[in-house]
C-alpha positions in Angstrom: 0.0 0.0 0.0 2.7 2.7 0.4 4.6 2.2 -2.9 3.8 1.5 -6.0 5.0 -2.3 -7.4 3.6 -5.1 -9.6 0.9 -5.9 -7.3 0.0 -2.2 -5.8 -0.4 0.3 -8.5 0.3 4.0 -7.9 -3.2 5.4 -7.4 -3.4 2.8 -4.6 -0.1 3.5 -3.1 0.7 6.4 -0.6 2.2 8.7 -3.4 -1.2 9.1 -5.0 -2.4 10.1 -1.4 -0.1 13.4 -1.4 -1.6 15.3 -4.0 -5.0 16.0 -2.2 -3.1 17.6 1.0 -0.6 19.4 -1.1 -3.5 21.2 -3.1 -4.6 22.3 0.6 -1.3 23.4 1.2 -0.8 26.0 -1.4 -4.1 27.4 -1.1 -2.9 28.0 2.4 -4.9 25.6 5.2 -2.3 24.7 7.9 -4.7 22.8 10.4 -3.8 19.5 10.3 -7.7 18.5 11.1 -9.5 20.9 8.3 -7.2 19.1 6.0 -8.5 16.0 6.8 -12.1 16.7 6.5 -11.2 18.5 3.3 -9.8 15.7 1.7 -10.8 12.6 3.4 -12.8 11.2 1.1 -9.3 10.7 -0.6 -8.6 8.2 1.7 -10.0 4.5 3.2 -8.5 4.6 6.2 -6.9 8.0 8.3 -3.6 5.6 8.6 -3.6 6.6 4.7 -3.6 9.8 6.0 -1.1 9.9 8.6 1.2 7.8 6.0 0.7 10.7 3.1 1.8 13.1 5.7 5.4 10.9 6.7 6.1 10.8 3.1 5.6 14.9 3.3 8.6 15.1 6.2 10.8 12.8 4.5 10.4 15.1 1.0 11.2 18.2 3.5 7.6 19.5 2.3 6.5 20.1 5.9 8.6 20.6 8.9 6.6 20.1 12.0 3.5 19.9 13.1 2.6 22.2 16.6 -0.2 21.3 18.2 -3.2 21.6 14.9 -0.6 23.2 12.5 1.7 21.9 9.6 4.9 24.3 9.4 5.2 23.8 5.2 9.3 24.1 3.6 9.8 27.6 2.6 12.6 27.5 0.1 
């Protein structure tokens, strides 16, 4: 489920999963929560979610999180 392979195909896989909070992102929504209920018809389970937003950390697009707020990369 988080990559792509023979047997998972991208729009199942995590990747697929970043695009819906990264269109939040630029319009500017930082709570962590209101981009859930935004987008979370884009996702079966929150673990998708909470997966999307790892794979967001480890591509340095978000920094932290404090308390309700994603800190996004400015560079």
């Amino acid at each position: 489920m988080i990559l792509p392979n023979k047997i998972t195909s991208f729009n199942e896989s995590v990747l697929s999963k970043l695009t819906p909070i990264m269109k939040e992102l630029q319009r500017g929504e930082r709570n962590i929560f209101k981009i859930f209920k935004l987008t979370h018809s884009n996702y079966e389970e929150i673990n998708e979610y909470l997966y999307a937003l790892d794979i967001l950390f480890l591509l340095d697009v978000v920094e932290k999180i404090d308390g309700d707020k994603l800190y996004v990369k400015t560079n």
